[in-house]
C-alpha positions as CSV (number, residue, x, y, z in Angstrom):
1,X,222.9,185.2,339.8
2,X,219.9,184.2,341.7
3,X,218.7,180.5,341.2
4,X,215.1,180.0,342.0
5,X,213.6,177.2,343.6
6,X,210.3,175.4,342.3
7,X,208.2,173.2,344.6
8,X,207.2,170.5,341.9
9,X,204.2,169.5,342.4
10,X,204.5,171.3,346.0
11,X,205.8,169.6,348.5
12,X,206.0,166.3,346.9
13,X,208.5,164.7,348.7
14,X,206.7,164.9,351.7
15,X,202.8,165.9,350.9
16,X,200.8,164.4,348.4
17,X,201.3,166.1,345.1
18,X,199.6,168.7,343.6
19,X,197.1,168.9,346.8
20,X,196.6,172.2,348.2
21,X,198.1,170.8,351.5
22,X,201.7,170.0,349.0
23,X,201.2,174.0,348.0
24,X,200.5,175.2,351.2
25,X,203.4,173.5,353.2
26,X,206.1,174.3,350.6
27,X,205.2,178.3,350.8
28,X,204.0,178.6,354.5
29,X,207.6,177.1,355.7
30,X,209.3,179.1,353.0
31,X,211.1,176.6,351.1
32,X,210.6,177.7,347.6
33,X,210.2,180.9,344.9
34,X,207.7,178.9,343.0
35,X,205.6,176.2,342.9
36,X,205.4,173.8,339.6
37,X,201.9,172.4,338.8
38,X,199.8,171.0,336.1
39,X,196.4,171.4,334.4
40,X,193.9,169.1,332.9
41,X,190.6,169.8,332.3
42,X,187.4,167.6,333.4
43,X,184.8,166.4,332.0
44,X,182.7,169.7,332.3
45,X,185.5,171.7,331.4
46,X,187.0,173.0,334.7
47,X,190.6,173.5,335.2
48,X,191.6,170.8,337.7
49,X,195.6,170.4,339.1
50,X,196.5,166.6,338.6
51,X,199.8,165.0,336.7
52,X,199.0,162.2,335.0
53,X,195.7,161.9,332.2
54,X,194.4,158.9,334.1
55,X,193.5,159.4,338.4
56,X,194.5,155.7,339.0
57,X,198.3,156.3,340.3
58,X,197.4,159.3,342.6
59,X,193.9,159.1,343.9
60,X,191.5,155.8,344.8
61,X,189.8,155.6,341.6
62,X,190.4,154.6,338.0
63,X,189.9,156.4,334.5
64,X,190.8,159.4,332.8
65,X,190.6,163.4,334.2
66,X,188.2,164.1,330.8
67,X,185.7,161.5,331.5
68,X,184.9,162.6,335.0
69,X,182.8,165.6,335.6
70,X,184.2,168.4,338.5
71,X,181.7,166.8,341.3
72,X,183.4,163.5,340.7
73,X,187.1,164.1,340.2
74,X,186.5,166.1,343.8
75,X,184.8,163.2,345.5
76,X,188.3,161.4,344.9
77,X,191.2,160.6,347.6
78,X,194.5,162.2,346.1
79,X,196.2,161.5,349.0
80,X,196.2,157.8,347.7
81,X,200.3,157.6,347.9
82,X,200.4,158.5,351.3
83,X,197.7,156.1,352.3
84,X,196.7,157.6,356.0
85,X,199.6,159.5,356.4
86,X,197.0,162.4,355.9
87,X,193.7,163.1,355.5
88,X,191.7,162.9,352.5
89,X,192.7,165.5,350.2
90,X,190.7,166.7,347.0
91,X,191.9,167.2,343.8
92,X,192.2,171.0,343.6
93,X,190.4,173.5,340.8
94,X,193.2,176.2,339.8
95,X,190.6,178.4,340.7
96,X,191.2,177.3,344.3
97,X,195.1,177.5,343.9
98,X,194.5,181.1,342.3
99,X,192.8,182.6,344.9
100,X,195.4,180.8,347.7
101,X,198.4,182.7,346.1
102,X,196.8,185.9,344.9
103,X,198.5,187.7,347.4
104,X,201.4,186.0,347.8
105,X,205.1,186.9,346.5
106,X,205.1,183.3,344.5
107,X,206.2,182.3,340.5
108,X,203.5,180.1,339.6
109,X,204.5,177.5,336.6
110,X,201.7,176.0,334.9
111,X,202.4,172.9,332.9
112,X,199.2,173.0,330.4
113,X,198.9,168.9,329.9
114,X,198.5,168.9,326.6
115,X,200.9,166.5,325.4
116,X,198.5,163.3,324.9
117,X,195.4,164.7,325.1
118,X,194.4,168.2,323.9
119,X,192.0,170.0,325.8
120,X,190.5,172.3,323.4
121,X,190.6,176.0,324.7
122,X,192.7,174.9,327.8
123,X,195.0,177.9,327.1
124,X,192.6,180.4,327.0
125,X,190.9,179.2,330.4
126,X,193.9,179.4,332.2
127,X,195.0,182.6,331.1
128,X,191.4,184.0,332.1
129,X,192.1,182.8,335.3
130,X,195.2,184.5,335.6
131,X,193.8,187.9,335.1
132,X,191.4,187.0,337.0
133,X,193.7,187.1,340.1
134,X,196.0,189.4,338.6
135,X,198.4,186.7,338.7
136,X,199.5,187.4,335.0
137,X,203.6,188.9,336.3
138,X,204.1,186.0,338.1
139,X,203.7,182.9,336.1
140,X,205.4,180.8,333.5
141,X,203.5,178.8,331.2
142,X,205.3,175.4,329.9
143,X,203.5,172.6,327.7
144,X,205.9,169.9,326.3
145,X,203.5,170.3,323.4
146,X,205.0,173.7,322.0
147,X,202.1,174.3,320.1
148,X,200.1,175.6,323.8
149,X,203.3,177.5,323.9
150,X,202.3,179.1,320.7
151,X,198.7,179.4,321.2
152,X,199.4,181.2,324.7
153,X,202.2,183.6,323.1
154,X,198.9,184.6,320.4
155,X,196.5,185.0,323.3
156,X,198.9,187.4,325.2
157,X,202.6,188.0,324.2
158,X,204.0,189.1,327.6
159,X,203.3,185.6,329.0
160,X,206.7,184.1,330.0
161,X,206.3,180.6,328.2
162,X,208.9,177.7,328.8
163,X,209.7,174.6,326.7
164,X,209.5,171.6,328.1
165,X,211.1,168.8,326.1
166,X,211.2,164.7,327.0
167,X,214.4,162.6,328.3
168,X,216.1,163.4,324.8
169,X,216.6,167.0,324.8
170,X,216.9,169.6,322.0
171,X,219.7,170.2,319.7
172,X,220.4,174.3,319.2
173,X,217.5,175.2,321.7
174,X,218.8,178.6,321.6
175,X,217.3,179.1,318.2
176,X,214.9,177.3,318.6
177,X,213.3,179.4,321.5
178,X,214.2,182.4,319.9
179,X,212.4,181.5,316.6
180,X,209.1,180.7,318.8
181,X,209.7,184.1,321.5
182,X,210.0,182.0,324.3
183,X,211.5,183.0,327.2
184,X,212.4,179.5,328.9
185,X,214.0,176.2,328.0
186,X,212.8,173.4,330.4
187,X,215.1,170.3,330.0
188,X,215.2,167.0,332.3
189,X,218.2,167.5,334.0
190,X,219.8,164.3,333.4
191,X,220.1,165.3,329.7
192,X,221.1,168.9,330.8
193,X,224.8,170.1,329.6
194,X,227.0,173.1,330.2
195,X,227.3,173.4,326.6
196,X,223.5,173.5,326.4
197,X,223.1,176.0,329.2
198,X,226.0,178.4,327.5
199,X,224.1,178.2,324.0
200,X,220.8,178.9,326.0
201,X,222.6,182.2,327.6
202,X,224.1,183.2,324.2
203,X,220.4,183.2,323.0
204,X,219.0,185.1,325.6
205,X,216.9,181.8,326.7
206,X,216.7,180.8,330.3
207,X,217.1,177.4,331.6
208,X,214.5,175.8,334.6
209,X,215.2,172.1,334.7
210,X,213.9,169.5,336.4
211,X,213.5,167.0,338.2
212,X,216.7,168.2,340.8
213,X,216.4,165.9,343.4
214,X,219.8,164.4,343.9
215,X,223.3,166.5,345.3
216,X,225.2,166.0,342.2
217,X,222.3,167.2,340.0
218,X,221.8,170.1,342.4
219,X,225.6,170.9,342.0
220,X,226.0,171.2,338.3
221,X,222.8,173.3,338.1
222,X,224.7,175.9,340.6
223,X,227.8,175.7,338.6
224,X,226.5,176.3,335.2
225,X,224.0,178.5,336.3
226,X,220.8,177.5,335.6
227,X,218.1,180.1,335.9
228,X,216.0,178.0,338.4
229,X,215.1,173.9,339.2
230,X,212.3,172.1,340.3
231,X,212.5,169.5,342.8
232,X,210.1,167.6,345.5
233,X,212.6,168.9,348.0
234,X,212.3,172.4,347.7
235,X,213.6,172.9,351.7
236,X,217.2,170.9,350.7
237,X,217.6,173.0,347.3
238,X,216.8,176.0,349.0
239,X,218.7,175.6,352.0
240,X,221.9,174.7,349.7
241,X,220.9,177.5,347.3
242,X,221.1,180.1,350.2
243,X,224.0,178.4,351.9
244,X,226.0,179.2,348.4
245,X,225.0,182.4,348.2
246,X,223.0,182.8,345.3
């Protein structure tokens, strides 16, 4: 069974997260299947790609994505980590990411961030961007708030939707998903099982985990047989991935 690769975030390890440079570097030097990113929406409503609610750990500003209006979130720096280790890179719209991968043979998972804040209508915006770039057959949609799992299942049932769940796991996911038609489970891998991934392929469910960044995590996921991982190393996991065959 193939085991695909995710670039979380892009190119994290080595490119400023969820920066169009971090997307463009994992898929121009052919390190992943996928790429991994997340939505918020600003002030004015536009679908922006950052990971946290607040801009303070990532760019060189303070405050929260929904308090800033598009102009401002893209006069930000979010190549804060990296200090000058790059230029200055702008938080991206998904618009912008869209259009990048439209013709490109890329899985796109979109975490909808609706976990702590709710953006209202934050489903529906991203699946009209989708179809806007026909991008609708390759993307997962995750929220660890299964409710925009829901919500994006009643806007269009042929979405692949995953479940993203916290440190803790799940106990009989494989029901669970099944009860809510989702295709995915999407479990922190340090809480990740064989027992769990064997109920998960008794149910039908598949199993993207994250975050695979370590040999031994890497390992297990091969042997059990997870569907795919996400990891800021995407050119290690794929490299071992191909090296193994699968």
């Amino acid at each position: 069974m193939s085991i695909k690769t995710y670039a979380h975030r892009g190119f994290s390890a080595h490119y400023p997260e969820n920066t169009m440079l971090s997307f463009r570097k994992a898929i121009e030097e052919g390190f992943c299947d996928g790429i991994e990113l997340d939505v918020h929406l600003s002030k004015d409503g536009e679908l922006v790609i950052i990971h946290d609610e607040k801009v303070d750990r990532t760019t060189n500003s303070t405050g929260f994505v929904k308090d800033k209006s598009l102009e401002e979130l893209k006069s930000l720096n979010a190549n804060y980590i990296f200090g000058d280790t790059f230029a200055k890179q702008e938080i991206p719209t998904f618009e912008e990411y869209c259009s990048y991968v439209n013709d490109k043979d890329i899985i796109t998972n979109v975490e909808i961030k609706t976990n702590l804040i709710y953006y209202p209508k934050i489903e529906e915006k991203v699946i009209s961007m989708l179809e806007k770039y026909s991008l609708l057959d390759r993307v997962i949609i995750s929220s660890f708030n299964h409710s925009s799992d829901i919500l994006t299942k009643e806007i269009n049932k042929n979405i692949p939707c995953g479940l993203l769940v916290e440190s803790q796991g799940l106990l009989n996911i494989g029901s669970y998903a099944n009860a809510l038609n989702m295709e995915y489970y999407h479990p922190d891998v340090s809480t990740l099982t064989e027992d769990v991934v064997l109920d998960c392929k008794e149910h039908g469910v598949e199993i993207n985990t994250w975050t695979v960044n370590t040999m031994k995590a890497l390992s297990d996921c091969v042997k059990w047989g997870v569907s795919g991982v996400f990891t800021n190393y995407p050119d290690i996991v794929k490299s071992y991935i191909d090296y193994k065959g699968l």
